[in-house]
N, C-alpha and C positions, 0 to 999 in steps of 0.2 A: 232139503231143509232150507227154512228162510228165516233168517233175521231178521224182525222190527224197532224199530229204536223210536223209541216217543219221549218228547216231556212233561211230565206230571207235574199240574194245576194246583197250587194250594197246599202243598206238603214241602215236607225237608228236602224229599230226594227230589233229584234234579232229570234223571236219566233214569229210563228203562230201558233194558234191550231184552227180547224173547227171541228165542228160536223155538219155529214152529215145524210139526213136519208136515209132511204132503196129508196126513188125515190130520191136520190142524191138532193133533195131540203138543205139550207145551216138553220142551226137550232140552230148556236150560232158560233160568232168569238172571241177569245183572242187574246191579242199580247201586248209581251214584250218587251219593249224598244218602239220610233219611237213618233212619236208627237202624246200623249194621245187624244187629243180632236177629231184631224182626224181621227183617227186608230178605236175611239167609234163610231162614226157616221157613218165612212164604215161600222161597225157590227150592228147596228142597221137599215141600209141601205139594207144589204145584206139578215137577218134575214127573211127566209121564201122565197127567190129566190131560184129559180132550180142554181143549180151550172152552168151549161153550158149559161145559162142567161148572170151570174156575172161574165163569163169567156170573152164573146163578150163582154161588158162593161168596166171591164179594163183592157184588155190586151193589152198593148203598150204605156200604160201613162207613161211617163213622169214623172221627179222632176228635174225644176232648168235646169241644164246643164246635167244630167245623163241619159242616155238612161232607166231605171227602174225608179218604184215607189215602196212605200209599196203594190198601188193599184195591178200594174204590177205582182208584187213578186206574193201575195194572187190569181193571176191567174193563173200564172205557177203553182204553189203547187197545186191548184184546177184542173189542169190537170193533176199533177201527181197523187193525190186520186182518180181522177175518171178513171184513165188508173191501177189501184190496182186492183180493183173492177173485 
């Protein structure tokens, strides 16, 4: 399993961290700063999704009037650990 830590563009939260495992399945989310209740429930949402899943799912949401989300953010970074790899 691997750890990514990025930070997210344009939103509240500051910090992401994923653990990924070796089939890029998503095996835990943190995130610092950004509305705690949402940001738990996406990691508990996301826990045990192949990354490229949870990459089609939020990639392009939305907040409010902003082109990004925290969801959004968590997909870009999710592209860029699995473009490491």
């Amino acid at each position: 399993m691997k750890t990514y830590t990025f930070q997210p563009r344009g939103v509240c939260s500051q910090e992401m961290q994923v653990d990924l495992d070796d089939q890029g399945v998503i095996q835990g989310l943190r995130v610092i700063g950004g509305c705690s209740g949402n940001l738990q429930g996406i990691g508990v949402l996301v826990k045990g999704m192949p990354a490229r899943e949870a990459i089609r799912r939020l990639k392009g949401i939305g907040c409010g009037a902003k082109n990004t989300s925290c969801p959004d953010q968590l997909a870009l970074g999710l592209e860029k650990a699995l473009a490491q790899d």
